[in-house]
N, C-alpha and C positions, 0 to 999 in steps of 0.2 A: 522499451525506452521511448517508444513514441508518445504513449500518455502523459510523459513530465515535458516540464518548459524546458527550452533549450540556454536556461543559464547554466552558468556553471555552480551556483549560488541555492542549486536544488539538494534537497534534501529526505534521505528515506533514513526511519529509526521504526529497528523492525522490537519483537519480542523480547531477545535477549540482550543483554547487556552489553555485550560487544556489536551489536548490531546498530551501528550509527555510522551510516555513508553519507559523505558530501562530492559532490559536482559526480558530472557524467562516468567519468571512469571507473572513478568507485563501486558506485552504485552498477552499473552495466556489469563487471566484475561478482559483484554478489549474485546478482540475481542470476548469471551465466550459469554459477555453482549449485546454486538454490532447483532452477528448472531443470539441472543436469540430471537431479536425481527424484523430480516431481513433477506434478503439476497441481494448481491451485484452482478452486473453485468456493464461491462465497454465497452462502444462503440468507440474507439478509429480513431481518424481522422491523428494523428500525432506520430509515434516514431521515438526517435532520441537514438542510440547504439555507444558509442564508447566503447572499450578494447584496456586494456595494457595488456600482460598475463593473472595473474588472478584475474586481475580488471574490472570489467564494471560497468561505467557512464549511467543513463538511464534517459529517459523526455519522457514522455508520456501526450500525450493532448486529450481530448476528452468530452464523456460525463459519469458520474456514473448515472448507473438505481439502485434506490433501488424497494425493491417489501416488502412491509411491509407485516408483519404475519396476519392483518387487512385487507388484499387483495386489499388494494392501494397501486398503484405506481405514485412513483416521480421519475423523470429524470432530471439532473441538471447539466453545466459545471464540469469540473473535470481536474485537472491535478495531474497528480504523477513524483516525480523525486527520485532517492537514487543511491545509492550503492549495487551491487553486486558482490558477489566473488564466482570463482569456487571452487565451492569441487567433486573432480575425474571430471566426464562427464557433473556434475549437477552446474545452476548457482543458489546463494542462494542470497537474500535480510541481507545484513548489514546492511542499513539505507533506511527507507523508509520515502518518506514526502506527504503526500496528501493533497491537497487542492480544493478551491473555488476559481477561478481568483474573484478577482473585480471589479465589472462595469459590468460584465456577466447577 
């Protein structure tokens, strides 16, 4: 949770279709269940950064490693894009979106 902004106006929209949390609770709640039964790692072949002050646009392409608690891993395309804003020195996630391309 430390990597997003501390509004409550934050936003993750993950893969699936029921996957759209807003403000801190929600979202802190998902991901409680998500890491409860993995962990995440991202191989990243493409990022793209723009900024306006304290705004940044982000597109990230690659691939997500999960590593299940079961001691299998799967590896599968992956892209993320959102919103980030600075706070002081630090950039925080506003909106995040991740996904599965199609046809992948």
């Amino acid at each position: 949770m430390s990597m997003f902004d501390d509004s409550e106006n934050i936003m993750l929209i993950g893969s699936d279709s029921c996957e759209v949390f807003k403000g801190k609770d929600q979202i802190k709640g998902w991901l409680t269940q998500l890491f409860d039964m993995a962990s995440f790692s991202w191989e990243m072949d493409r990022i793209d950064i723009d900024s306006n002050d304290n705004t940044a646009w982000v597109f990230v392409e690659g691939r997500m490693v999960v590593a299940f608690k079961t001691g299998k891993t799967k590896k599968t395309p992956y892209r993320f894009t959102g919103i980030m804003v600075r706070k002081g020195s630090e950039w925080k996630w506003r909106l995040f979106n991740g996904s599965n391309p199609r046809g992948e």
